[in-house]
N, CA, C and O atoms as a Maestro MAE file, in Angstrom:
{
 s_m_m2io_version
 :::
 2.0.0
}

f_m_ct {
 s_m_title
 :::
 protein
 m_atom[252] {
  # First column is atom index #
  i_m_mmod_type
  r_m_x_coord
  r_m_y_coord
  r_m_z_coord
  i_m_residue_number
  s_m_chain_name
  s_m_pdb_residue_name
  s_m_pdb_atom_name
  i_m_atomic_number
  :::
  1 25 44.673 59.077 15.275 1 A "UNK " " N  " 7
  2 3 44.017 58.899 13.996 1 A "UNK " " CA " 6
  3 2 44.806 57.891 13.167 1 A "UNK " " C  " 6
  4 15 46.012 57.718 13.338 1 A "UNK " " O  " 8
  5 25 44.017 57.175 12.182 2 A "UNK " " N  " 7
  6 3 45.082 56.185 11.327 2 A "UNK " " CA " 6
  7 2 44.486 56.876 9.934 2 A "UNK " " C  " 6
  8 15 43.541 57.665 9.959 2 A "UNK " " O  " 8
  9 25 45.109 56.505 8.823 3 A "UNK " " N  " 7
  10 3 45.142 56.631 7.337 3 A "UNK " " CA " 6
  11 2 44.379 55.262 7.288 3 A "UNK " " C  " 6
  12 15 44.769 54.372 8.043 3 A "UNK " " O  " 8
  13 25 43.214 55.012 6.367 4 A "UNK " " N  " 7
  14 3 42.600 54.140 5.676 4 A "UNK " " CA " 6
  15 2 42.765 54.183 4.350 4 A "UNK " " C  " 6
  16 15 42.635 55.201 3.669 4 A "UNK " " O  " 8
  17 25 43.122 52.828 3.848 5 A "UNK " " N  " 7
  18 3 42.614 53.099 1.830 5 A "UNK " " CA " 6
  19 2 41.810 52.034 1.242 5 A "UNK " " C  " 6
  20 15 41.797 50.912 1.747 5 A "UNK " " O  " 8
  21 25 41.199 52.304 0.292 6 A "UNK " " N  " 7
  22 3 39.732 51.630 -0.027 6 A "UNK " " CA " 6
  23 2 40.717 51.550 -1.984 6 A "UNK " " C  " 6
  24 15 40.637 52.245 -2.998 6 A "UNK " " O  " 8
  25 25 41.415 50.480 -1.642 7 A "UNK " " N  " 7
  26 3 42.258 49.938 -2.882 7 A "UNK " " CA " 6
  27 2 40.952 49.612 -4.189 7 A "UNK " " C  " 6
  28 15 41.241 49.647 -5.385 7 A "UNK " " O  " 8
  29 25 39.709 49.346 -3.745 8 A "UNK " " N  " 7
  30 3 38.702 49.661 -5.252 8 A "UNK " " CA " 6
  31 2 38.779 50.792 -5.702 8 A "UNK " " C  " 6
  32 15 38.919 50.991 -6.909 8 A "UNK " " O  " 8
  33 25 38.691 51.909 -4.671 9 A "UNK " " N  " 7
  34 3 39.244 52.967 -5.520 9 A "UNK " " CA " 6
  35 2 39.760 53.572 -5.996 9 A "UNK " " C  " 6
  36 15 39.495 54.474 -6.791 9 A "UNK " " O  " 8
  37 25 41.131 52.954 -5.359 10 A "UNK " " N  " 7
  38 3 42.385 53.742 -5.968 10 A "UNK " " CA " 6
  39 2 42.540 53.567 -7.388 10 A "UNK " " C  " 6
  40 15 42.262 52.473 -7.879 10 A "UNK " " O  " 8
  41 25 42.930 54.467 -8.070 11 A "UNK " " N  " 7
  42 3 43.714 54.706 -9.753 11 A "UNK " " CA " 6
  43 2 44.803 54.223 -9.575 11 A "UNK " " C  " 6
  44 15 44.857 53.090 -10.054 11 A "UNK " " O  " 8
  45 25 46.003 54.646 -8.957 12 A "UNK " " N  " 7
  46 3 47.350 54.453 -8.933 12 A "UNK " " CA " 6
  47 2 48.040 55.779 -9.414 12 A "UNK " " C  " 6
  48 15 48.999 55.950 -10.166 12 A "UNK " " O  " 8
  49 25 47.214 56.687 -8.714 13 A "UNK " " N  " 7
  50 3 48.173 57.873 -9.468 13 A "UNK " " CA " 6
  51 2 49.404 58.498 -8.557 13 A "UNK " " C  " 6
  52 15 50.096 59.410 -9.009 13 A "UNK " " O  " 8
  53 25 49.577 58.067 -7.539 14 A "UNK " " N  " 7
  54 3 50.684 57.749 -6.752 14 A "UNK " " CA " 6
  55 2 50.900 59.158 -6.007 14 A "UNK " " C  " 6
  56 15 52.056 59.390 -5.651 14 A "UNK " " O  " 8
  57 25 50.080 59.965 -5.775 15 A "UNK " " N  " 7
  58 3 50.549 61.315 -5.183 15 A "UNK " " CA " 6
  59 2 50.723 61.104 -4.051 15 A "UNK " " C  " 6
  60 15 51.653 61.726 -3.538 15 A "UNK " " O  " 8
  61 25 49.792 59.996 -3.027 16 A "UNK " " N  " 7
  62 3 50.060 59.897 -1.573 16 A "UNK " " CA " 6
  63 2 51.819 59.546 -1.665 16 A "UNK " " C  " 6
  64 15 52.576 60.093 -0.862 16 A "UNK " " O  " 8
  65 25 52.372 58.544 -2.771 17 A "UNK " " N  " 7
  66 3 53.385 58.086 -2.262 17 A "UNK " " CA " 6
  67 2 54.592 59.039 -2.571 17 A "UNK " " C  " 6
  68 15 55.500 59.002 -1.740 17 A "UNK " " O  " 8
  69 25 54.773 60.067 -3.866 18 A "UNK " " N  " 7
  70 3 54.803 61.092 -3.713 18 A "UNK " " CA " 6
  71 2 55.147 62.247 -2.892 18 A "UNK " " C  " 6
  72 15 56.100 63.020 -2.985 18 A "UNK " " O  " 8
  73 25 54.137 62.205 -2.035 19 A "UNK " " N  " 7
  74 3 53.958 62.984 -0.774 19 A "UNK " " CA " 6
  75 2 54.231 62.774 0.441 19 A "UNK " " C  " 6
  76 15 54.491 63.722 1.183 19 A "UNK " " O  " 8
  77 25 54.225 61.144 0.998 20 A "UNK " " N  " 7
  78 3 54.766 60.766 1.935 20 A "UNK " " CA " 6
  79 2 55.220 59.139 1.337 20 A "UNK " " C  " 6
  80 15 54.394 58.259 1.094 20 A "UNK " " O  " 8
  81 25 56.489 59.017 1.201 21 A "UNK " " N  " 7
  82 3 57.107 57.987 0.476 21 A "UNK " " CA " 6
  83 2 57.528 57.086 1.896 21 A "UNK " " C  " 6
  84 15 57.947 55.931 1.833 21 A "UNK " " O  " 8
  85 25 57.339 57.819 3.138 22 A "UNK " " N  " 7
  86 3 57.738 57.166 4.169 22 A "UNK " " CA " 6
  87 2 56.546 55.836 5.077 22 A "UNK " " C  " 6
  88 15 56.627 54.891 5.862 22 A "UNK " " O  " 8
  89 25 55.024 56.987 3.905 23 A "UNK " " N  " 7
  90 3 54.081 55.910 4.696 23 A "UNK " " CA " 6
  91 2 52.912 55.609 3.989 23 A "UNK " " C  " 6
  92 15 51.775 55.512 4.449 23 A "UNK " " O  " 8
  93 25 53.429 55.414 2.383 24 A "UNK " " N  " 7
  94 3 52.396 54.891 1.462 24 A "UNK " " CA " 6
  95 2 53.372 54.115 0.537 24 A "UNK " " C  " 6
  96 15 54.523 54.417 0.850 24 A "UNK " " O  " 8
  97 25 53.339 53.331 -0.368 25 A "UNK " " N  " 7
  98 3 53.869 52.403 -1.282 25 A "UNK " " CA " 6
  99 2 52.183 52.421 -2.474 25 A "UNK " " C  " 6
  100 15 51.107 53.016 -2.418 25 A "UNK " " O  " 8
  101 25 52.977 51.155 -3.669 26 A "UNK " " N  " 7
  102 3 52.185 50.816 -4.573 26 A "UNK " " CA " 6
  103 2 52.527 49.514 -4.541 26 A "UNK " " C  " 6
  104 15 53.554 48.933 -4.191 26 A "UNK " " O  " 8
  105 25 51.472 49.150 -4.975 27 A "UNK " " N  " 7
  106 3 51.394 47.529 -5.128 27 A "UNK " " CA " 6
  107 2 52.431 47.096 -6.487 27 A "UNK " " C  " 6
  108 15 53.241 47.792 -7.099 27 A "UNK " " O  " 8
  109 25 52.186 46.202 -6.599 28 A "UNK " " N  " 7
  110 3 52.499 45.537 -8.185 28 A "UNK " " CA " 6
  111 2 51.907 45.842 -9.303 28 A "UNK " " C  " 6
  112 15 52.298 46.058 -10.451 28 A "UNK " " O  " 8
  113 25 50.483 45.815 -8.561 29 A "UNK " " N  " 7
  114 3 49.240 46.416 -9.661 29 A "UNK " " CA " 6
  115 2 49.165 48.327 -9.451 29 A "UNK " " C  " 6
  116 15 48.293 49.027 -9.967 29 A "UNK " " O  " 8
  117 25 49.959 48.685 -8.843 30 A "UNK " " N  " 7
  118 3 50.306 50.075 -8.705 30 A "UNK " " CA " 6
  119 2 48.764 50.590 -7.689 30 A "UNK " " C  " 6
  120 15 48.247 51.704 -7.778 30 A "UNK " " O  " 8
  121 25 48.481 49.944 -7.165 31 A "UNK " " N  " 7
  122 3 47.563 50.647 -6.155 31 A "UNK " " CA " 6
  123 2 47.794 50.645 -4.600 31 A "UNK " " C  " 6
  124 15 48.323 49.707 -4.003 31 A "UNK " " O  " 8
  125 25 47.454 51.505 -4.162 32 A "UNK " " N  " 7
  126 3 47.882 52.384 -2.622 32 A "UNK " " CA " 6
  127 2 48.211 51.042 -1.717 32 A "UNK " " C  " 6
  128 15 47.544 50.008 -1.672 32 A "UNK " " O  " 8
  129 25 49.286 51.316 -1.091 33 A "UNK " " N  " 7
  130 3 49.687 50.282 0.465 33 A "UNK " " CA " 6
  131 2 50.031 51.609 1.498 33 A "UNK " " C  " 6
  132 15 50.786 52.565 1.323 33 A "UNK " " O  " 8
  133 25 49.382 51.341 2.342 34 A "UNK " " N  " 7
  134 3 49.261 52.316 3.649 34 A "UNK " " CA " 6
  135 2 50.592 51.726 4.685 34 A "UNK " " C  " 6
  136 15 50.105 50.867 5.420 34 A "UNK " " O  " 8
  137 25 51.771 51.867 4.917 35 A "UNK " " N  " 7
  138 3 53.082 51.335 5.390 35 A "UNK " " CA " 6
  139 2 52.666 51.519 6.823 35 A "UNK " " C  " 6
  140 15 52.496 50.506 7.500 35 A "UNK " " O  " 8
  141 25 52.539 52.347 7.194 36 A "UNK " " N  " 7
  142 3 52.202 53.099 8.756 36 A "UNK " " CA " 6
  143 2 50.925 53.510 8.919 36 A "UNK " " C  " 6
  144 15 51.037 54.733 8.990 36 A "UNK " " O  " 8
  145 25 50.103 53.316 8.993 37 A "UNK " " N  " 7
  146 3 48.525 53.798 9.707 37 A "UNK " " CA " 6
  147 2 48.428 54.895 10.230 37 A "UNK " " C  " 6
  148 15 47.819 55.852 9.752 37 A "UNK " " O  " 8
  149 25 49.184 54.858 11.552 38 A "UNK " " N  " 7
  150 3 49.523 55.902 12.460 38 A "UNK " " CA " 6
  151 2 49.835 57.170 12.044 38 A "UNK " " C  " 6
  152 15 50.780 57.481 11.318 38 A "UNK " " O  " 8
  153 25 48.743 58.120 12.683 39 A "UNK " " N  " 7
  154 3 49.176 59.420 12.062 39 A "UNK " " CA " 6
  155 2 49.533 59.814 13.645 39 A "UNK " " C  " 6
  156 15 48.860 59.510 14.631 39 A "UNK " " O  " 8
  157 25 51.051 60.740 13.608 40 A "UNK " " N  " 7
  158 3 51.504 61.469 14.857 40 A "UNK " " CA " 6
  159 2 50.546 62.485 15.191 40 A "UNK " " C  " 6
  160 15 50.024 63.239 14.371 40 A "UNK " " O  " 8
  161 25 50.265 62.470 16.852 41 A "UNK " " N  " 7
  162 3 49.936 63.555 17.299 41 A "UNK " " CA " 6
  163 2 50.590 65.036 16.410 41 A "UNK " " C  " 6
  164 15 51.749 65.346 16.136 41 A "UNK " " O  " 8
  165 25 49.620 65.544 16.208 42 A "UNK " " N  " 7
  166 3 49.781 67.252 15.271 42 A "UNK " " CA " 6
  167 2 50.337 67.037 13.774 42 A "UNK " " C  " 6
  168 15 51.175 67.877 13.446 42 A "UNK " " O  " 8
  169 25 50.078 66.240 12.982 43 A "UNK " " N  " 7
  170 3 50.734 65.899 11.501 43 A "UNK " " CA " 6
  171 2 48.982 65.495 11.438 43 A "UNK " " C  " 6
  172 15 48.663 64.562 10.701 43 A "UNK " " O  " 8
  173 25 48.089 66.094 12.086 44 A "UNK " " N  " 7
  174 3 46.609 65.570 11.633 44 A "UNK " " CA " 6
  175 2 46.405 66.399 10.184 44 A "UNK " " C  " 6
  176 15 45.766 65.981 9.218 44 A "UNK " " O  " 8
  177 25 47.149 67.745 10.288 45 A "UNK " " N  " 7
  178 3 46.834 68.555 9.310 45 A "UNK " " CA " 6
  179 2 47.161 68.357 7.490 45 A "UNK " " C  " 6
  180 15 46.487 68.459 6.465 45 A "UNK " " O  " 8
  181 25 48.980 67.930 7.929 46 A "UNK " " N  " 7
  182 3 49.656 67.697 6.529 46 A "UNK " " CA " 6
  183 2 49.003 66.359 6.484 46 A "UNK " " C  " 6
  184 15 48.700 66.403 5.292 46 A "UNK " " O  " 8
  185 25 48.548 65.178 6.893 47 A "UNK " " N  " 7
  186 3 47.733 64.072 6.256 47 A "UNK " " CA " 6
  187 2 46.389 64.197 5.775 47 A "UNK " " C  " 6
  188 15 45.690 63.248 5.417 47 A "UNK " " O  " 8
  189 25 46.024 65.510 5.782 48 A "UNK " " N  " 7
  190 3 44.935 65.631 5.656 48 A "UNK " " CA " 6
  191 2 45.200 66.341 3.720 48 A "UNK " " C  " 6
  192 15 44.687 65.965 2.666 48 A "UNK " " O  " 8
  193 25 46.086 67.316 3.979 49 A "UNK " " N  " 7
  194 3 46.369 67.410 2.939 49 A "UNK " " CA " 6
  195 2 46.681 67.199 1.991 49 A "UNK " " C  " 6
  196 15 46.407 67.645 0.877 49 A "UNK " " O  " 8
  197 25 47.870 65.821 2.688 50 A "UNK " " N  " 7
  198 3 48.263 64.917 1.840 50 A "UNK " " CA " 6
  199 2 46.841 63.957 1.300 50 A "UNK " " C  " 6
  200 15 46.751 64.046 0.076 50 A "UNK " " O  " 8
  201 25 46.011 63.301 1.755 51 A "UNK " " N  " 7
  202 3 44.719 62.388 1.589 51 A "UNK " " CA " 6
  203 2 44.155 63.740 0.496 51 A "UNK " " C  " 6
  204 15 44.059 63.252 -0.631 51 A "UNK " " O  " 8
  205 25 43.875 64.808 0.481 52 A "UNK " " N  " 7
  206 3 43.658 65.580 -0.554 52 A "UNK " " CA " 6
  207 2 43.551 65.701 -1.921 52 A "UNK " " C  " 6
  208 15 42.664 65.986 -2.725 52 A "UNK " " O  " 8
  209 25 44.895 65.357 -1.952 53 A "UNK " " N  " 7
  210 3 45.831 65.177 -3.008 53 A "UNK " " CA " 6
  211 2 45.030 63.893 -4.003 53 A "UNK " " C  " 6
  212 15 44.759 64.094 -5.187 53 A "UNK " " O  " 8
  213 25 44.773 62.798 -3.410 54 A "UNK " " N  " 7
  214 3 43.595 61.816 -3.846 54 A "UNK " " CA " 6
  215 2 42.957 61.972 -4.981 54 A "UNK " " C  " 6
  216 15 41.791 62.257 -4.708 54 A "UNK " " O  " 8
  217 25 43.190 61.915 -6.579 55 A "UNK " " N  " 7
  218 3 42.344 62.100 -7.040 55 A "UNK " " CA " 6
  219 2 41.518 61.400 -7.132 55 A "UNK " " C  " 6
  220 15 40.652 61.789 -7.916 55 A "UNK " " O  " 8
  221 25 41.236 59.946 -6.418 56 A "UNK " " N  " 7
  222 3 40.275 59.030 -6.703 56 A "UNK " " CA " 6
  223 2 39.474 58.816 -4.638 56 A "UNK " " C  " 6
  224 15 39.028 57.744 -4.230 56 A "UNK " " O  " 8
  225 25 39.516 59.823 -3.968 57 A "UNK " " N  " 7
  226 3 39.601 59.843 -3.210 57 A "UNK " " CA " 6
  227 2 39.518 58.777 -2.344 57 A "UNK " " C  " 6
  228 15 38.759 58.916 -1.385 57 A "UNK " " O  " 8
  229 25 40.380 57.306 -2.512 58 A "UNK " " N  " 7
  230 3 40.763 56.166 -1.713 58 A "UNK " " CA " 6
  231 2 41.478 56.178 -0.072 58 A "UNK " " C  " 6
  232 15 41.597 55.248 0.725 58 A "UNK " " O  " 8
  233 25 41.841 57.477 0.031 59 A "UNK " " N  " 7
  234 3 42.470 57.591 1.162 59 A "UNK " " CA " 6
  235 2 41.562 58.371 2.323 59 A "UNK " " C  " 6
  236 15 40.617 59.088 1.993 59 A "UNK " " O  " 8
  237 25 41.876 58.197 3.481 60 A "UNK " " N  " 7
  238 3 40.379 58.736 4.335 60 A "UNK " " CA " 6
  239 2 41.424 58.367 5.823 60 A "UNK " " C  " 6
  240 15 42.122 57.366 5.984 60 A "UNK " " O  " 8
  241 25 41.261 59.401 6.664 61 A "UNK " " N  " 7
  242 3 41.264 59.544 8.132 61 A "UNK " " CA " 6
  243 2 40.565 59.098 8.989 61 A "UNK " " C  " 6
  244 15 39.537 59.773 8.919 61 A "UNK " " O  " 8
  245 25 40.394 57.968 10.218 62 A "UNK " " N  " 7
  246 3 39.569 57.618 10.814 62 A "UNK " " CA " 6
  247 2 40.219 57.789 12.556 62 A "UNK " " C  " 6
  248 15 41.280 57.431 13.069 62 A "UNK " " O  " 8
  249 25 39.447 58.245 12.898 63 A "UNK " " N  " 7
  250 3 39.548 58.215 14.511 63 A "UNK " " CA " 6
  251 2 39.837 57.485 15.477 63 A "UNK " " C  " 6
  252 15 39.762 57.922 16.625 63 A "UNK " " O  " 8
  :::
 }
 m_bond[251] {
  # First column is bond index #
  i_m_from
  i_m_to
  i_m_order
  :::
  1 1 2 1
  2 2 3 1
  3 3 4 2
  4 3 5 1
  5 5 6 1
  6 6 7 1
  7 7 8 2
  8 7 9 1
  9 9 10 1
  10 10 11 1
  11 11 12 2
  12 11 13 1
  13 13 14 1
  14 14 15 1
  15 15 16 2
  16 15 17 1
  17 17 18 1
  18 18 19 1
  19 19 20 2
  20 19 21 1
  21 21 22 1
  22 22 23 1
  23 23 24 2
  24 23 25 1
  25 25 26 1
  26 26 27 1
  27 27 28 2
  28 27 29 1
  29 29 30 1
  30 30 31 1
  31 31 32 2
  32 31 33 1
  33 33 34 1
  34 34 35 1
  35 35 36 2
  36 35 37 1
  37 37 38 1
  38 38 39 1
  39 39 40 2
  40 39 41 1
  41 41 42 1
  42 42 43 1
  43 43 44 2
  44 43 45 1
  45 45 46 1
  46 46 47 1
  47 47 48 2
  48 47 49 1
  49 49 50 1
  50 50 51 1
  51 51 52 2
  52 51 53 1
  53 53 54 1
  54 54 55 1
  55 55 56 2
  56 55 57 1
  57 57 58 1
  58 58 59 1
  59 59 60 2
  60 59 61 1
  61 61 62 1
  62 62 63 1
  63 63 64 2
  64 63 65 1
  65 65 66 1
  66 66 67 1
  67 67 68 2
  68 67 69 1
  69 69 70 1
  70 70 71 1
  71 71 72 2
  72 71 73 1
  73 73 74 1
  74 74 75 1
  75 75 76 2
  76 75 77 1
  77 77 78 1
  78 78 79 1
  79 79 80 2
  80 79 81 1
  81 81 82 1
  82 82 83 1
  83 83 84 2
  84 83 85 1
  85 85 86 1
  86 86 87 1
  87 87 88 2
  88 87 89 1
  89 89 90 1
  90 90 91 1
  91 91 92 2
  92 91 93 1
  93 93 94 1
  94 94 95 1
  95 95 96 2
  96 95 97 1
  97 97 98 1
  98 98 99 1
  99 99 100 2
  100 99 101 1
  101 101 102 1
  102 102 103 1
  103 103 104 2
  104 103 105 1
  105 105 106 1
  106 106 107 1
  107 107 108 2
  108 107 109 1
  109 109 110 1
  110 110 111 1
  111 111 112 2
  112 111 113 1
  113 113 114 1
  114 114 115 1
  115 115 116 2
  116 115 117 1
  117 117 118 1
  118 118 119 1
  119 119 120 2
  120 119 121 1
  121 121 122 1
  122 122 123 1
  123 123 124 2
  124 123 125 1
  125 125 126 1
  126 126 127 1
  127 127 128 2
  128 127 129 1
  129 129 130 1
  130 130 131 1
  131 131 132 2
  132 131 133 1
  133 133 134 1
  134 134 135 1
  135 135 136 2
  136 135 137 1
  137 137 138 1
  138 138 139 1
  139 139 140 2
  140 139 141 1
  141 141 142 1
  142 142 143 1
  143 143 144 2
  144 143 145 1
  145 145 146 1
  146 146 147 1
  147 147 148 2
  148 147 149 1
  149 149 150 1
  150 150 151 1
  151 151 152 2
  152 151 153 1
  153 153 154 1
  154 154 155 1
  155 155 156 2
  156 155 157 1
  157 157 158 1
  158 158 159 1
  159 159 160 2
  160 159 161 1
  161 161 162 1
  162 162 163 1
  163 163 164 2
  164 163 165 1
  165 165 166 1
  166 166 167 1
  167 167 168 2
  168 167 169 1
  169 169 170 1
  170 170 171 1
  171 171 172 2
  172 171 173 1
  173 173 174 1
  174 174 175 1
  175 175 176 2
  176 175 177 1
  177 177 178 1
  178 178 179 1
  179 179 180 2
  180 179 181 1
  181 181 182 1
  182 182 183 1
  183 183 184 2
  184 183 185 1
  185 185 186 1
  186 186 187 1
  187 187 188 2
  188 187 189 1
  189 189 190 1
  190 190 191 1
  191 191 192 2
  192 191 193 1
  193 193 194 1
  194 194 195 1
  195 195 196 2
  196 195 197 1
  197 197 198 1
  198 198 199 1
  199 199 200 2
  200 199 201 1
  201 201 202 1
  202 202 203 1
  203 203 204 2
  204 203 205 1
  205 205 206 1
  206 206 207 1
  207 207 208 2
  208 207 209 1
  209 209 210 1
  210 210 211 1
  211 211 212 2
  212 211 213 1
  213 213 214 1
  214 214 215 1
  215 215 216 2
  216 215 217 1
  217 217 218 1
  218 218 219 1
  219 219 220 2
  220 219 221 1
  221 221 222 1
  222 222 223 1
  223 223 224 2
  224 223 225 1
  225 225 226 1
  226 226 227 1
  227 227 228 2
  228 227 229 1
  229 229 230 1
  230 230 231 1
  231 231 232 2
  232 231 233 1
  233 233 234 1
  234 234 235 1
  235 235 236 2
  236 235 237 1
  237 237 238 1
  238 238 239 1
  239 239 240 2
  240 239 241 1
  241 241 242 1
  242 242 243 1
  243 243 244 2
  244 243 245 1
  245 245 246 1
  246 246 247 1
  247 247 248 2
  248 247 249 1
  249 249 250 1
  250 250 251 1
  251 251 252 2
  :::
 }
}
């Protein structure tokens, strides 16, 4: 699975980075950078939770 983000929608409220500081950043303009795509075999769950967290829901799981 990879992490997608749809930067029109992001706010910048920074919880993905927050939550995983190892595989999200902010821009300049403070909106979502996805560092790593790659989600590990069995961490399908905590990215899911983490993408949750989304209040502008910009972040999304794809197959």
């Amino acid at each position: 699975m990879r992490i997608s983000a749809d930067q029109g929608r992001c706010l910048g409220a920074g919880q993905c980075v927050l939550s995983a500081p190892d595989r999200f950043d902010q821009s300049e303009l403070g909106l979502v950078e996805v560092l790593d795509p790659e989600v590990p075999e069995g961490d399908e769950q905590r990215f899911r939770d983490i993408l949750d967290l989304c209040p502008s829901q910009a972040l999304s799981l794809e197959a």
